[in-house]
N, CA, C and O atoms as CSV, one atom per row, in Angstrom:
chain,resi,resn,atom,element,x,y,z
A,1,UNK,N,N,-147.834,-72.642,-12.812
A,1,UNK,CA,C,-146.964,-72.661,-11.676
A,1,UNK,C,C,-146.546,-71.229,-11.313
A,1,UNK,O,O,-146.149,-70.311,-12.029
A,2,UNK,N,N,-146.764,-71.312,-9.914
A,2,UNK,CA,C,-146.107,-69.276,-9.595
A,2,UNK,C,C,-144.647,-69.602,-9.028
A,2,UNK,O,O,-144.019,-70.499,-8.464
A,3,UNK,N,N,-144.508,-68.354,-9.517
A,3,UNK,CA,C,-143.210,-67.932,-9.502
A,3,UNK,C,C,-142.687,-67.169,-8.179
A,3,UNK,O,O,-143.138,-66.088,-7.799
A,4,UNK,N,N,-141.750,-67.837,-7.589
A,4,UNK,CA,C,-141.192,-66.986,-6.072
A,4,UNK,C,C,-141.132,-65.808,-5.897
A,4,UNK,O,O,-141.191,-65.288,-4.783
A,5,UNK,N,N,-140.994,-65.139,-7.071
A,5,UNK,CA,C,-140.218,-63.715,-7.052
A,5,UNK,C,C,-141.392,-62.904,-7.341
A,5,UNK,O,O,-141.318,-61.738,-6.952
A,6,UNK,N,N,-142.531,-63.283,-7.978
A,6,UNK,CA,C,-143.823,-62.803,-8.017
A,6,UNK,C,C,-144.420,-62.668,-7.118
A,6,UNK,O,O,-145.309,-61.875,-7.431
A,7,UNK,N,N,-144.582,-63.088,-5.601
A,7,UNK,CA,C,-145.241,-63.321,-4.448
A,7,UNK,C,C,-144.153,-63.025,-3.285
A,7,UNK,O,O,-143.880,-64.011,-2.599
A,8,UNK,N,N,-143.587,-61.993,-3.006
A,8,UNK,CA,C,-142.826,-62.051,-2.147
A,8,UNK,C,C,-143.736,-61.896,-1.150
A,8,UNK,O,O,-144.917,-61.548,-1.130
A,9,UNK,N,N,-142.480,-62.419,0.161
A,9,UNK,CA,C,-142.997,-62.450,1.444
A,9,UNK,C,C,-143.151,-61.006,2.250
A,9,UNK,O,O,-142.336,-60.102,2.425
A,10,UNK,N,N,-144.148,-61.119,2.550
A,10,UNK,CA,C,-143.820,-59.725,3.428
A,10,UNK,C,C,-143.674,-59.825,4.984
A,10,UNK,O,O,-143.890,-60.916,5.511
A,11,UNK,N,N,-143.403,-58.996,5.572
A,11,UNK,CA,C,-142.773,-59.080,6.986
A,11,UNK,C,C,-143.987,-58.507,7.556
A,11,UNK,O,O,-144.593,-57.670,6.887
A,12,UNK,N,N,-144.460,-58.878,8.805
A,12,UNK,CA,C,-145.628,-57.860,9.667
A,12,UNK,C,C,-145.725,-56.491,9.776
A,12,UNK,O,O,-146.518,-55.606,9.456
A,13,UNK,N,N,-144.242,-56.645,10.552
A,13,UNK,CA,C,-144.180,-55.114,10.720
A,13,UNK,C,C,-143.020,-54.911,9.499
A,13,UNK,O,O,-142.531,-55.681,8.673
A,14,UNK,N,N,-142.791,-53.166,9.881
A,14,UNK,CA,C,-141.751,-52.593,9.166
A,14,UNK,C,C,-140.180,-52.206,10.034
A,14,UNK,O,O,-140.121,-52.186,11.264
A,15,UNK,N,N,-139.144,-51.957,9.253
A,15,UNK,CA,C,-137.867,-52.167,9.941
A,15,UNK,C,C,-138.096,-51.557,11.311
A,15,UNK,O,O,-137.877,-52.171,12.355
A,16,UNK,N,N,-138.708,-49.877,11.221
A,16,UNK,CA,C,-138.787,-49.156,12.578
A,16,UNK,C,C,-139.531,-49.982,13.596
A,16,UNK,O,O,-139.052,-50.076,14.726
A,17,UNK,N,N,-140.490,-50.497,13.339
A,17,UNK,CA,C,-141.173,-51.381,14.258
A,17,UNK,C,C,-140.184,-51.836,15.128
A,17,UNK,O,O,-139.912,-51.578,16.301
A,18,UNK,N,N,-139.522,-52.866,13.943
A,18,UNK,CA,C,-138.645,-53.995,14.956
A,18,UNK,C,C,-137.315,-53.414,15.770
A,18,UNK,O,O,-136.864,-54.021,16.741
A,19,UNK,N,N,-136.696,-52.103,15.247
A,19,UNK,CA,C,-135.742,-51.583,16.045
A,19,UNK,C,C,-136.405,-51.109,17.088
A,19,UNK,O,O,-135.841,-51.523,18.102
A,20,UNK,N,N,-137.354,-50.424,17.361
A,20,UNK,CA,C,-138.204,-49.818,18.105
A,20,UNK,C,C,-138.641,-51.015,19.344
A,20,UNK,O,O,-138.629,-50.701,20.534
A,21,UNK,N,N,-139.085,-52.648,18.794
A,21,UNK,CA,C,-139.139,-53.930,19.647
A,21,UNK,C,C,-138.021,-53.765,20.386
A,21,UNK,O,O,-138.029,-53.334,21.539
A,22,UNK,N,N,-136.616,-54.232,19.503
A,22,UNK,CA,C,-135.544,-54.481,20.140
A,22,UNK,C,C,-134.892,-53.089,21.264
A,22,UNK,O,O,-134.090,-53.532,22.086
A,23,UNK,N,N,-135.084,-51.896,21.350
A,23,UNK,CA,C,-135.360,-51.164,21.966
A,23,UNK,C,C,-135.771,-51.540,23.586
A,23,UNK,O,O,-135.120,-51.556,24.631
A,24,UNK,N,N,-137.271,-51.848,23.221
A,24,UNK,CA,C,-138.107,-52.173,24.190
A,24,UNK,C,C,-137.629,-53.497,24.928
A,24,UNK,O,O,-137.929,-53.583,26.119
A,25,UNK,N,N,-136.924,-54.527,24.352
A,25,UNK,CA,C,-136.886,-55.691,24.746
A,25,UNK,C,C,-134.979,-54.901,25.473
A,25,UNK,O,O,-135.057,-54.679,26.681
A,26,UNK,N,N,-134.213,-54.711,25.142
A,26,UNK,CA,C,-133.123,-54.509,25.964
A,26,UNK,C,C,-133.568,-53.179,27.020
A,26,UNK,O,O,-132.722,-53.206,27.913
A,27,UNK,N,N,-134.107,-52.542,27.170
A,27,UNK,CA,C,-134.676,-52.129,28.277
A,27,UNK,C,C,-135.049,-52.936,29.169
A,27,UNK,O,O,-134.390,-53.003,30.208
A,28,UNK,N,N,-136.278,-53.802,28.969
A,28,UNK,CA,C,-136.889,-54.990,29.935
A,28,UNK,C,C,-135.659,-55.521,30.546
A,28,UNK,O,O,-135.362,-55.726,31.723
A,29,UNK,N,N,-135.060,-55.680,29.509
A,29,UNK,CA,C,-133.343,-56.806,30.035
A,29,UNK,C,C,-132.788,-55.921,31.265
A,29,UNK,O,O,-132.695,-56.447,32.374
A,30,UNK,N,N,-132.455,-54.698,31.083
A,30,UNK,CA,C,-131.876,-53.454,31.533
A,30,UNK,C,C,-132.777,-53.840,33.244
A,30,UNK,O,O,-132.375,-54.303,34.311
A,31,UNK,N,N,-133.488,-53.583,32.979
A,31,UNK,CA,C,-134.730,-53.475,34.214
A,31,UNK,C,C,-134.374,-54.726,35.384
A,31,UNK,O,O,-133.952,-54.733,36.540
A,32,UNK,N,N,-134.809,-55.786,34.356
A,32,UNK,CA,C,-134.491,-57.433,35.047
A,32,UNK,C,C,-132.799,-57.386,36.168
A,32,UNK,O,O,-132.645,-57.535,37.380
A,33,UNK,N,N,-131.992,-57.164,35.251
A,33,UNK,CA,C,-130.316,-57.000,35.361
A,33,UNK,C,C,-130.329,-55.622,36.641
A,33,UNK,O,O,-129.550,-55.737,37.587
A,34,UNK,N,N,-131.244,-54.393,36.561
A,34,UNK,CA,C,-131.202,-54.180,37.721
A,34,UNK,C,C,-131.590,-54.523,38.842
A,34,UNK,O,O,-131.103,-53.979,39.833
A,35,UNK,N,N,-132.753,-55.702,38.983
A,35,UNK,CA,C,-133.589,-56.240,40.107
A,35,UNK,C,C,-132.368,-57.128,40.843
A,35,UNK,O,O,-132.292,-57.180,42.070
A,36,UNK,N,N,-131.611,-57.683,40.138
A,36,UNK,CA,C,-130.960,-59.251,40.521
A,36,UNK,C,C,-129.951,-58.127,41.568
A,36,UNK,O,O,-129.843,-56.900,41.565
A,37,UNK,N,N,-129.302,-59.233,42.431
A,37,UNK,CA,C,-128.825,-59.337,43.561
A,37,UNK,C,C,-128.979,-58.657,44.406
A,37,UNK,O,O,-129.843,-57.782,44.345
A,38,UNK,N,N,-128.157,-58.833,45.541
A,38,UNK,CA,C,-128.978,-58.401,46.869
A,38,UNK,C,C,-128.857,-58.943,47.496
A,38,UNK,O,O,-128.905,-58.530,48.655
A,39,UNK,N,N,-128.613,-60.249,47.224
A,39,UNK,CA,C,-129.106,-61.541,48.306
A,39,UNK,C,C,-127.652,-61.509,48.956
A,39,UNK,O,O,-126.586,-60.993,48.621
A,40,UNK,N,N,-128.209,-62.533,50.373
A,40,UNK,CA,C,-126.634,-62.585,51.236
A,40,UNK,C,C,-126.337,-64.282,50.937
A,40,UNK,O,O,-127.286,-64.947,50.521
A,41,UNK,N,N,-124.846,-65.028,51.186
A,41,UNK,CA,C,-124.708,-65.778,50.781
A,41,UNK,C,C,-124.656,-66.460,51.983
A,41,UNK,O,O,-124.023,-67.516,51.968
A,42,UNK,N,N,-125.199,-66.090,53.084
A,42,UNK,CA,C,-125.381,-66.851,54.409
A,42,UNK,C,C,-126.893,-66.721,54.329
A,42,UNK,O,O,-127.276,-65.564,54.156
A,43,UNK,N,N,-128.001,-67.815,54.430
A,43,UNK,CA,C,-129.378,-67.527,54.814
A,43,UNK,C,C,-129.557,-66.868,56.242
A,43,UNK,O,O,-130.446,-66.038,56.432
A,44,UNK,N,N,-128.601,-67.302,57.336
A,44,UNK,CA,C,-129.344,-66.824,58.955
A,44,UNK,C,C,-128.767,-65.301,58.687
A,44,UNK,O,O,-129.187,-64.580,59.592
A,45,UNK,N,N,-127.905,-64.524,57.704
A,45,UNK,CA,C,-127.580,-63.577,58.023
A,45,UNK,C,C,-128.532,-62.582,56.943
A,45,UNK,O,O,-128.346,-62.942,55.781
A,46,UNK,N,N,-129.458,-61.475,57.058
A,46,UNK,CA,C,-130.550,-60.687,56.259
A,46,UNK,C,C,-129.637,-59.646,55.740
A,46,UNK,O,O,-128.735,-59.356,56.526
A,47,UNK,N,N,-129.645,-58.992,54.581
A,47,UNK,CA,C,-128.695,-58.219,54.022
A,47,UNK,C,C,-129.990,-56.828,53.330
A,47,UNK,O,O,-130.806,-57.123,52.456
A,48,UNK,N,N,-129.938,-55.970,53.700
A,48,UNK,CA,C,-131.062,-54.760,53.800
A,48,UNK,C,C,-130.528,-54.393,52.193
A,48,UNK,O,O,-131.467,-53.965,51.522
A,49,UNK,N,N,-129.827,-54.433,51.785
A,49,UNK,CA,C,-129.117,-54.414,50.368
A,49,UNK,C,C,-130.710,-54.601,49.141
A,49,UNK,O,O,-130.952,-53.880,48.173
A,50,UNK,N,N,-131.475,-55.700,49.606
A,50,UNK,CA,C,-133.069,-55.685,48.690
A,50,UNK,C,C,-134.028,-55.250,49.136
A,50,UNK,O,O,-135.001,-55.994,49.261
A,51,UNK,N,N,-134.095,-54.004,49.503
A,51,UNK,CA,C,-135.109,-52.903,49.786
A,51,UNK,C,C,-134.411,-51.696,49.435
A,51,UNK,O,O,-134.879,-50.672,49.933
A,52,UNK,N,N,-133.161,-51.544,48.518
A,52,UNK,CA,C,-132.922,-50.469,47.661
A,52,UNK,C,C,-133.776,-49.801,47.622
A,52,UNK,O,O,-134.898,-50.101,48.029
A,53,UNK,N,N,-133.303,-48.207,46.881
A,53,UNK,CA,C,-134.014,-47.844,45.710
A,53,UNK,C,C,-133.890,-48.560,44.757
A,53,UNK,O,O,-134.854,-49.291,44.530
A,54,UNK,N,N,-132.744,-48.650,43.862
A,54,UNK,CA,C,-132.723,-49.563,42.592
A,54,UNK,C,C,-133.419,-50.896,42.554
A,54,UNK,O,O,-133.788,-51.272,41.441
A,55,UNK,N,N,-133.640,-51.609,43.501
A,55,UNK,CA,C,-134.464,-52.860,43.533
A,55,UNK,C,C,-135.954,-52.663,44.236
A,55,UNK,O,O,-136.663,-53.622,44.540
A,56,UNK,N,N,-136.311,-51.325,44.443
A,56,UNK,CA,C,-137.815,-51.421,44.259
A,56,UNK,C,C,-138.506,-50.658,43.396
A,56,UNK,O,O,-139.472,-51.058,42.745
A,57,UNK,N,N,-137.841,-49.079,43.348
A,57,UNK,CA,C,-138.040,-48.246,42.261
A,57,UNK,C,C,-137.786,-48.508,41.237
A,57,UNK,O,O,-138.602,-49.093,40.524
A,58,UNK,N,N,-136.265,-48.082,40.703
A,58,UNK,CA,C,-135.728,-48.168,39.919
A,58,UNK,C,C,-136.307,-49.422,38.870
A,58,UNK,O,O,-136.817,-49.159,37.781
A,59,UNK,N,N,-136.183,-50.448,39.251
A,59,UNK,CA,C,-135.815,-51.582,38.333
A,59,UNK,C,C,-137.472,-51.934,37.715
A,59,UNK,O,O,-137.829,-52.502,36.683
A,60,UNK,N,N,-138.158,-51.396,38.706
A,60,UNK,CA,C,-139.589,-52.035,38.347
A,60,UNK,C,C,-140.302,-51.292,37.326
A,60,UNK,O,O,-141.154,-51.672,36.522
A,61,UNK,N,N,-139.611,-49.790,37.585
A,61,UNK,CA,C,-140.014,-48.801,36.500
A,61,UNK,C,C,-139.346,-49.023,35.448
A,61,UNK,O,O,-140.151,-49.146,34.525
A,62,UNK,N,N,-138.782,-49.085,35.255
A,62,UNK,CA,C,-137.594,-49.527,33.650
A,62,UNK,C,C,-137.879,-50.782,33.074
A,62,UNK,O,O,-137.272,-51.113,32.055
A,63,UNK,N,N,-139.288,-52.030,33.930
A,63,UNK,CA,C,-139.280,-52.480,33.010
A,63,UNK,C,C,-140.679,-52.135,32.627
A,63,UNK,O,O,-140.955,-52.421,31.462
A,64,UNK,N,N,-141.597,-51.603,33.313
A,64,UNK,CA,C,-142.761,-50.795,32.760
A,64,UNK,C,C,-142.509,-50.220,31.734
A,64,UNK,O,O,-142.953,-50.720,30.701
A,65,UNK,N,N,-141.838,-49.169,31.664
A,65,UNK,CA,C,-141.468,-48.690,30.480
A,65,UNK,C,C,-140.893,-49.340,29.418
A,65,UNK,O,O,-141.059,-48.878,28.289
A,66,UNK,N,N,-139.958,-50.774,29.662
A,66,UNK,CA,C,-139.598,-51.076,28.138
A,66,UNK,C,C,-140.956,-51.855,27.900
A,66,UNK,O,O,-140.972,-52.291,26.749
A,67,UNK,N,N,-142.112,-52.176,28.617
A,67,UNK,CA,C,-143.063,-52.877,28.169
A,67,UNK,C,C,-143.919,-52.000,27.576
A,67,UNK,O,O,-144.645,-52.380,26.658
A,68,UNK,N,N,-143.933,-50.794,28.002
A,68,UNK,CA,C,-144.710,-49.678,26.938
A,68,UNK,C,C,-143.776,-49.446,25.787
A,68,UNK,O,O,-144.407,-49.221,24.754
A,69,UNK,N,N,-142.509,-49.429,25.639
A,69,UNK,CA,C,-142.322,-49.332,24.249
A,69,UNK,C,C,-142.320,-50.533,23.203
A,69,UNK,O,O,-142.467,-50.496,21.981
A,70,UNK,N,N,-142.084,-51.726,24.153
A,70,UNK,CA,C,-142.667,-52.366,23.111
A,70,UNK,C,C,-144.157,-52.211,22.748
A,70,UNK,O,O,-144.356,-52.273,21.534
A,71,UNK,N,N,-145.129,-52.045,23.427
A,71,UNK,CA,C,-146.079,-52.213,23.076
A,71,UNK,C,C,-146.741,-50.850,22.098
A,71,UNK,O,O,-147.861,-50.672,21.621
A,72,UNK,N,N,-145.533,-50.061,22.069
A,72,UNK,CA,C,-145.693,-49.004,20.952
A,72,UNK,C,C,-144.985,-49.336,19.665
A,72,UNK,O,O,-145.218,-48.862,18.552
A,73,UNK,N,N,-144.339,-49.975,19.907
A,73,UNK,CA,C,-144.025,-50.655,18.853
A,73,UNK,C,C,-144.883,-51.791,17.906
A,73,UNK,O,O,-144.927,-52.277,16.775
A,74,UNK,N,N,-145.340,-51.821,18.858
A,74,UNK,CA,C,-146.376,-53.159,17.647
A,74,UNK,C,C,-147.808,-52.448,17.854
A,74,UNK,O,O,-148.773,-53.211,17.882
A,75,UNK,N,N,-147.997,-51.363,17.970
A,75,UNK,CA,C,-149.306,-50.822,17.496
A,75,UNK,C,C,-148.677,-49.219,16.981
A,75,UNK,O,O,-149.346,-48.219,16.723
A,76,UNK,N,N,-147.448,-49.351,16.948
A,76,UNK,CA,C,-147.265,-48.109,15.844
A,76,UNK,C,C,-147.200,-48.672,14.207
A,76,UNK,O,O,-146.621,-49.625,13.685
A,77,UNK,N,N,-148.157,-47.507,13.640
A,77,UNK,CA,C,-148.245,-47.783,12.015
A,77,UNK,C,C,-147.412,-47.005,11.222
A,77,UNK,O,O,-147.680,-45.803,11.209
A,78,UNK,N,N,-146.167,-47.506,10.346
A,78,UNK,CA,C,-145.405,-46.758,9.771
A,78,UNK,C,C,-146.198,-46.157,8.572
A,78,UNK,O,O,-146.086,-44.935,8.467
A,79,UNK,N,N,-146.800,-46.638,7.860
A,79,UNK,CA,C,-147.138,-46.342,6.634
A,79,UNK,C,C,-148.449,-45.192,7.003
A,79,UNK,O,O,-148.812,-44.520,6.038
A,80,UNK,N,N,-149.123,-44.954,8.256
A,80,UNK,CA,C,-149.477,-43.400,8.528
A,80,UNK,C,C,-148.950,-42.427,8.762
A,80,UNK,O,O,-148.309,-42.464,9.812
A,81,UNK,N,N,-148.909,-41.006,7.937
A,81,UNK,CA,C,-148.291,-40.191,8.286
A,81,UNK,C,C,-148.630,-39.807,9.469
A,81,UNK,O,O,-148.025,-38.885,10.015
C-alpha cells in the first residue's frame, strides 16, 4: 500500500506562474470594466459617450495585453534560468 506523503501532488505550474495568471486575469477584468457603459437610458435618444477614447482604444488594448500576460504566464518556465 503507498503512502500519501510519499507521492505528493504536484501543481502544473509554479507560485510565479500563477501570480503572474492572476495578474493577467485582473487586467482583462480592468479592460472589460473599462468597455462597459456609455449607453443612454432612453433608446430614441444616441449618446456619442461609446465612441470614446477609453471605449475604443483604451479598453481594447488593456485587454490585449492582460491576454499576453497571461499567456506569458503559462509558457513561462520557472525552473530555467
Amino acid at each position: 500500500m503507498k503512502n500519501k506523503s510519499e507521492n505528493p501532488q504536484e501543481f502544473l505550474f509554479e507560485k510565479v506562474n500563477y501570480k503572474i495568471l492572476l495578474i493577467g486575469i485582473a487586467v482583462i477584468a480592468l479592460g472589460f470594466i473599462l468597455m462597459s457603459g456609455g449607453g443612454s437610458d432612453d433608446p430614441n435618444v444616441f449618446n456619442d459617450d461609446v465612441f470614446s477614447f477609453r471605449r475604443i482604444r483604451l479598453a481594447p488594448t488593456t485587454v490585449l495585453i492582460g491576454f499576453g500576460i497571461t499567456i506569458y504566464a503559462i509558457l513561462k518556465n520557472p525552473k530555467k534560468a
